[in-house]
Structure formats: C-alpha cells, structure tokens
MDAnalysis code that builds the backbone (N, CA, C; Angstrom):
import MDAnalysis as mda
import numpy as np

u = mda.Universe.empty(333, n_residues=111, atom_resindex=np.repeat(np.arange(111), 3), trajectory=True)
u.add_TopologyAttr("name", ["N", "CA", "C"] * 111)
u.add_TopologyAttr("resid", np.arange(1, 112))
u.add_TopologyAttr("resname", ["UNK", "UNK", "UNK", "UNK", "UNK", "UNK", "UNK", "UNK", "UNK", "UNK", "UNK", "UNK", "UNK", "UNK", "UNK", "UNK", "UNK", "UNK", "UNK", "UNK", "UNK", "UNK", "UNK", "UNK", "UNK", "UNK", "UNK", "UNK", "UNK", "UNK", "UNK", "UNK", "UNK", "UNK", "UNK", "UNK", "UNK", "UNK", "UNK", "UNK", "UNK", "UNK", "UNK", "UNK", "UNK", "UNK", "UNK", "UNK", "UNK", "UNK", "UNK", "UNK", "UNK", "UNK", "UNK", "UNK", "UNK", "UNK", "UNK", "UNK", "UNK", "UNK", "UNK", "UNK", "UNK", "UNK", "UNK", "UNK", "UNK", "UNK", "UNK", "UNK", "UNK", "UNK", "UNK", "UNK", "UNK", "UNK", "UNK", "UNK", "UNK", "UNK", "UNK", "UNK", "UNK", "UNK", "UNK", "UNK", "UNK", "UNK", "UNK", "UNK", "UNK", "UNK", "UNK", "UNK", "UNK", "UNK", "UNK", "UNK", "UNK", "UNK", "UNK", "UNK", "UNK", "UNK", "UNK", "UNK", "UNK", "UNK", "UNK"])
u.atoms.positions = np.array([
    [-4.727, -8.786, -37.582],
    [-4.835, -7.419, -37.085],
    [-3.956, -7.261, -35.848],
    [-3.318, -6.229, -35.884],
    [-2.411, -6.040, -34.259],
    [-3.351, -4.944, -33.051],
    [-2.625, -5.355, -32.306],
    [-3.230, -4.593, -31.064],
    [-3.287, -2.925, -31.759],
    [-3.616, -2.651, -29.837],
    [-4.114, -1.417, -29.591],
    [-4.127, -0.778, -28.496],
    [-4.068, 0.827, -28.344],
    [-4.240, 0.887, -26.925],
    [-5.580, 1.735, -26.988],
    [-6.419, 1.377, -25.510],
    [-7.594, 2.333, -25.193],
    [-7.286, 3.480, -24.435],
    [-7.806, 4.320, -24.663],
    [-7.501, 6.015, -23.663],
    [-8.824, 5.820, -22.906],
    [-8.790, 5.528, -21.711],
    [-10.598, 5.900, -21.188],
    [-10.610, 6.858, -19.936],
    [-11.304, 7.302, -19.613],
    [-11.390, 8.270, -18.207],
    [-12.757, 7.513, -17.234],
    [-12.024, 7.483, -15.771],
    [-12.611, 6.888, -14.645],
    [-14.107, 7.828, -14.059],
    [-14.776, 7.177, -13.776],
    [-15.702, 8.174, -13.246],
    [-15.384, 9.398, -12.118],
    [-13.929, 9.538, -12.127],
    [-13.247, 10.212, -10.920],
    [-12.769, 11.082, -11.321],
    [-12.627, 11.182, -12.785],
    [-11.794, 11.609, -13.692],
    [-10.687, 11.826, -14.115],
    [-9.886, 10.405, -13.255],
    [-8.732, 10.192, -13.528],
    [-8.753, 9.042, -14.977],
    [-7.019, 9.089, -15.695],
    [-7.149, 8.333, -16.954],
    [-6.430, 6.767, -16.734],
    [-6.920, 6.127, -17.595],
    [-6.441, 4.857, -17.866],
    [-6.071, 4.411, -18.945],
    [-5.156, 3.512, -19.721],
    [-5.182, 2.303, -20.757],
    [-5.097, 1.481, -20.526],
    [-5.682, 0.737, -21.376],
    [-5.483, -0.872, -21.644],
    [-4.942, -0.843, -23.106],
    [-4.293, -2.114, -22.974],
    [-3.602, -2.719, -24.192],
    [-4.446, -3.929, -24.900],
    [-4.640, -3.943, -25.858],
    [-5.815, -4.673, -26.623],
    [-5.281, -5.523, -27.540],
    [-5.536, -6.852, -27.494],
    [-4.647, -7.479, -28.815],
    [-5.764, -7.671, -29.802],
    [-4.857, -8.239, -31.251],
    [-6.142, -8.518, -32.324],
    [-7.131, -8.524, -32.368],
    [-7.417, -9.193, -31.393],
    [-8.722, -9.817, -30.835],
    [-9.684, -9.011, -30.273],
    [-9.067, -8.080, -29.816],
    [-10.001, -7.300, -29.030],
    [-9.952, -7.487, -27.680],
    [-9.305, -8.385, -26.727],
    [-9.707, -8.560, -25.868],
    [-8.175, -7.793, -24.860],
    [-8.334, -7.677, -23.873],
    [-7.691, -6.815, -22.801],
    [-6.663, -7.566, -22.608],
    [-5.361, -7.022, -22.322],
    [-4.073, -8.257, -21.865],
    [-3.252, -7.061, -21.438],
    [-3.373, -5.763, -20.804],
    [-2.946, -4.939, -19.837],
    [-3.190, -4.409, -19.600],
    [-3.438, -4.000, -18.395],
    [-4.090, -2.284, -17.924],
    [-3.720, -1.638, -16.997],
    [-3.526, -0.425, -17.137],
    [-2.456, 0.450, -16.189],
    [-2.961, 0.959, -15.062],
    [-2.177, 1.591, -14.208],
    [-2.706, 2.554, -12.928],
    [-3.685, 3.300, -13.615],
    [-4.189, 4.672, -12.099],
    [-5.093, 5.395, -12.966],
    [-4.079, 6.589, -12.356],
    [-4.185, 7.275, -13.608],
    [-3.455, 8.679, -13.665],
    [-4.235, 10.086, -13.837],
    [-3.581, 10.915, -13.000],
    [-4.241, 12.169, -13.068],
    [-4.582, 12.868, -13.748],
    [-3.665, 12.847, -14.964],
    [-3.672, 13.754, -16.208],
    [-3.323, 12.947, -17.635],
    [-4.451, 13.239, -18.319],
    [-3.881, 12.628, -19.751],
    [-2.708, 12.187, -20.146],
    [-2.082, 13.074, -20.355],
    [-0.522, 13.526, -20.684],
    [0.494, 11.991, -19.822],
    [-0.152, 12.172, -18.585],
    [0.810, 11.238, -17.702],
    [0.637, 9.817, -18.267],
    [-1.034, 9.733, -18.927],
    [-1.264, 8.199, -19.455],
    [-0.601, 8.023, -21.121],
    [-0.135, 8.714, -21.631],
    [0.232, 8.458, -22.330],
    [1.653, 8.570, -22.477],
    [2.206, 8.685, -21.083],
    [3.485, 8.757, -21.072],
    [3.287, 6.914, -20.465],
    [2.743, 6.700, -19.842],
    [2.377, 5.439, -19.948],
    [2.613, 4.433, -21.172],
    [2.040, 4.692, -21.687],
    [1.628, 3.832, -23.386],
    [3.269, 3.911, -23.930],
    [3.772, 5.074, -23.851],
    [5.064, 5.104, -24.542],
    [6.126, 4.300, -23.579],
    [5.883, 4.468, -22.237],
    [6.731, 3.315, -21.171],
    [6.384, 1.642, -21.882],
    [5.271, 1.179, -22.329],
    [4.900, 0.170, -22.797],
    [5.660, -0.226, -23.744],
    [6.206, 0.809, -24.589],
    [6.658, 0.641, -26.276],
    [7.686, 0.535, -25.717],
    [9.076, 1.308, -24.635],
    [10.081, 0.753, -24.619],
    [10.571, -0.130, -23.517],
    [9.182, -1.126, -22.932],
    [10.078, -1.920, -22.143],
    [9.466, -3.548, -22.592],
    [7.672, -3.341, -23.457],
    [7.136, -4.608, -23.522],
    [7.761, -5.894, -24.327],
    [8.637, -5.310, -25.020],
    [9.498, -6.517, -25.746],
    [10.651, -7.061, -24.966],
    [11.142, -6.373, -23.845],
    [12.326, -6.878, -22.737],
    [11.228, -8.100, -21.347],
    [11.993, -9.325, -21.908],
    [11.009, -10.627, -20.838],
    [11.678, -10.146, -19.414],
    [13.137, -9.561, -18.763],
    [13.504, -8.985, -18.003],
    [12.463, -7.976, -16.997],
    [11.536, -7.403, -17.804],
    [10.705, -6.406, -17.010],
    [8.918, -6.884, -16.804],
    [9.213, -8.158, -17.186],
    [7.741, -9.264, -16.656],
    [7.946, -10.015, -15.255],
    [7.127, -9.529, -14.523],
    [6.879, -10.022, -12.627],
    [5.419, -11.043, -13.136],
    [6.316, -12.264, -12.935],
    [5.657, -13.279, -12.977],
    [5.182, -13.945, -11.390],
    [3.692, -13.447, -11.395],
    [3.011, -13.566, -10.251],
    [1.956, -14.463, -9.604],
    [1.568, -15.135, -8.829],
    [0.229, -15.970, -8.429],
    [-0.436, -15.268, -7.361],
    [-1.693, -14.704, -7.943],
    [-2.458, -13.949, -6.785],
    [-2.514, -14.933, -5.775],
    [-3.612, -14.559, -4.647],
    [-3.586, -15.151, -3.539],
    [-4.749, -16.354, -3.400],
    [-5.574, -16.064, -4.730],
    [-6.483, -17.155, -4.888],
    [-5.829, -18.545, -5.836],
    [-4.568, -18.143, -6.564],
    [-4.106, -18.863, -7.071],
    [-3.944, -19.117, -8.143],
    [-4.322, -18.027, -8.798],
    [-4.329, -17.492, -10.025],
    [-3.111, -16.964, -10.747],
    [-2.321, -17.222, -11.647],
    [-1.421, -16.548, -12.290],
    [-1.548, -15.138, -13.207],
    [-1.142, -14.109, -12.947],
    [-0.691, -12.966, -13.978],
    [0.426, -12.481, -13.645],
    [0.409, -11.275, -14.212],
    [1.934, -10.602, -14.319],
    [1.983, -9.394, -14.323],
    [2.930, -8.584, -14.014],
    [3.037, -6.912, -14.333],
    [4.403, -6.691, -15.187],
    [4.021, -5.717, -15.974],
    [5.345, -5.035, -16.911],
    [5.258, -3.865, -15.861],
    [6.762, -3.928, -15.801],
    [7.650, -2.673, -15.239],
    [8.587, -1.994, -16.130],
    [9.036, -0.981, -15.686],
    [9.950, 0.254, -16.253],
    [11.119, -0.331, -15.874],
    [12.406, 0.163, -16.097],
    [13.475, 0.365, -15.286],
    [13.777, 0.527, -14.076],
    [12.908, 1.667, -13.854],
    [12.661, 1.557, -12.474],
    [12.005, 0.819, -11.159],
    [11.581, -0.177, -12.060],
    [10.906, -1.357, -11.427],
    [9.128, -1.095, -10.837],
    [9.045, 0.539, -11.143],
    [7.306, 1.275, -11.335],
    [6.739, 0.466, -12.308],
    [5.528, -0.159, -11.642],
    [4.694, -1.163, -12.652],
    [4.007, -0.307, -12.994],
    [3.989, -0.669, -14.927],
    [3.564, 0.021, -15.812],
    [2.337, -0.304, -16.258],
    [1.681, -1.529, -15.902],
    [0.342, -1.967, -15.997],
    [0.140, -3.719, -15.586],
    [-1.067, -4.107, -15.402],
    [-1.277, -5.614, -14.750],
    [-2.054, -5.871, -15.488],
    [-1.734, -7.546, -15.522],
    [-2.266, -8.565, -16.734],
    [-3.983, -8.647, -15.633],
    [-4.868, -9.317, -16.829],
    [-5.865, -10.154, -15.814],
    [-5.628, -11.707, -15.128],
    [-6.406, -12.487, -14.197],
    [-6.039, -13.684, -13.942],
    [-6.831, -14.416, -14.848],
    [-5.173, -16.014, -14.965],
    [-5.096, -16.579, -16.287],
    [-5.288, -17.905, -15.081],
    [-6.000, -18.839, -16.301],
    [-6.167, -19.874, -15.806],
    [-4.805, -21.152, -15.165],
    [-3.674, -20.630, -15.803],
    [-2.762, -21.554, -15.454],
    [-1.301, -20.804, -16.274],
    [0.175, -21.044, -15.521],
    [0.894, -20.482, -16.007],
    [0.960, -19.998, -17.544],
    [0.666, -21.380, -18.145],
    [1.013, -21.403, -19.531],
    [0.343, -20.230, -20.424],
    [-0.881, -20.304, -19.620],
    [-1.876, -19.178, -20.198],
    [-1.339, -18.034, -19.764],
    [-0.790, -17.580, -19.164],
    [-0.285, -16.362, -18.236],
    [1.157, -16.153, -19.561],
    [1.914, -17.207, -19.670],
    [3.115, -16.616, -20.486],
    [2.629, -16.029, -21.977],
    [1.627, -16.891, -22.782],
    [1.020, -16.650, -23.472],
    [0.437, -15.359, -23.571],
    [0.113, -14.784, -22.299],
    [-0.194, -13.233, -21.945],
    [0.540, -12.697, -22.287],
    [2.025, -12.573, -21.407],
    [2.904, -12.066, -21.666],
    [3.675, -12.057, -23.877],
    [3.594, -12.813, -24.128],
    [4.332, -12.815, -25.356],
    [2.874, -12.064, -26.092],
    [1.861, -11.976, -25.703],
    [0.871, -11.042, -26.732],
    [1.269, -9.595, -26.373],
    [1.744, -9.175, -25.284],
    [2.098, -7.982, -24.563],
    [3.244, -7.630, -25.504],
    [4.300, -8.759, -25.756],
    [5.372, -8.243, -26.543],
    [4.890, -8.121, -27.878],
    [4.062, -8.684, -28.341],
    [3.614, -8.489, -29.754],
    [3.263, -7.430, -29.988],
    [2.570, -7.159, -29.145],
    [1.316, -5.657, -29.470],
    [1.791, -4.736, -28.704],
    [2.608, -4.477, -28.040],
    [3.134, -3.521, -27.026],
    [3.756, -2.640, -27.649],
    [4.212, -2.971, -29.105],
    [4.541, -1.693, -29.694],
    [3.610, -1.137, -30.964],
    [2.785, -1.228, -30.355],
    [2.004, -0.417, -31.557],
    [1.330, 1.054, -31.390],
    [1.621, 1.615, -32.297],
    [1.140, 3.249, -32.563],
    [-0.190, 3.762, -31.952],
    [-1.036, 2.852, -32.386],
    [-2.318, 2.761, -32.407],
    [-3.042, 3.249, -31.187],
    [-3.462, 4.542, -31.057],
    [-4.608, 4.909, -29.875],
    [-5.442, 5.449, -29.613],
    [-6.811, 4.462, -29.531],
    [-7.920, 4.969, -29.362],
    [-8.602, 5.844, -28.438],
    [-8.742, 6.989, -28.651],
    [-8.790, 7.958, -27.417],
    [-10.359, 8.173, -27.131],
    [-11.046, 7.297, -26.096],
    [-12.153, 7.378, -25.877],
    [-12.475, 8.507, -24.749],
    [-11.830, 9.480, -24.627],
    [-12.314, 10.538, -23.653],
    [-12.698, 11.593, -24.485],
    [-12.830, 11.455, -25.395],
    [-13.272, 13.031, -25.964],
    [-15.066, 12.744, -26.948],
])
C-alpha cells in the first residue's frame, strides 16, 4: 500500500498535514497554516520537491537525536521528520518521504 496525506485542523483553527507511509505511521509534518488552501499548497510543494535528496536538511536535535526537514527551492521548510533513533533510521525516513511524497491521496479530516 503507498502513502498518504492527512488534512487535520488545530484546535486554533489553523491547518496541518502529515505524510503517512503504508504503514500508517507519520514520516512528515508541516507548519500550521491559516487557510486550507495554503495547506494544500503545501502537499503539492511535497510532490515537487520530495524525490530531490538536494532539498533534505539533515539534522541532530539538541538532545541528539537525528531528523530532517524537506524544503522548497526556496529553502522554506516544507515539513519536519520525527526523532529517529540513529542516522540510518533517519535516512530511511527520508527515502520513505521520497516514496510516498508523491502520492495523490488526501484524506481530508476537517470536514
């Protein structure tokens, strides 16, 4: 089964996605945006940059943890991984991001 993306709204009522692989489980999630419209201009930033390894910021939080952010062109991060137990697991993040990063698929849980 391939990924997915979630549409959800914040208790603030600003919007979010996450990117969902096979599995079900979370491997990106974006800012929170004001308006629908803007998050799914989001999702479509995903489709044309998640297959370029060029726009992965390969990172170690401050506890020491590895993740990463996909960026645009513009170098505006387009969403952040969770923390992975060790690089390897972190690249492994990343190449599910390219897998599933282009898929159609969106579940729009705000309505």
């Amino acid at each position: 089964m391939s990924g997915w993306f979630e549409l959800s709204q914040a208790k603030d009522g600003q919007y979010r996605f996450v990117l969902k692989a096979g599995n079900g489980e979370v491997i990106l999630t974006s800012e929170l945006y004001k308006a629908k419209a803007s998050a799914h201009v989001g999702i479509e930033s995903v489709h044309k940059n998640s297959a370029d390894d060029s726009r992965y910021e390969r990172l170690t939080a401050s506890n020491g943890k590895p993740y990463f952010n996909l960026k645009a062109a513009n170098h505006q991060v387009i969403g952040t991984s969770q923390f992975y137990s060790s690089e390897q697991s972190r690249d492994k993040g990343i190449e599910s991001v390219k897998n599933n990063g282009s898929s159609i698929t969106i579940k729009d849980l705000t309505v």
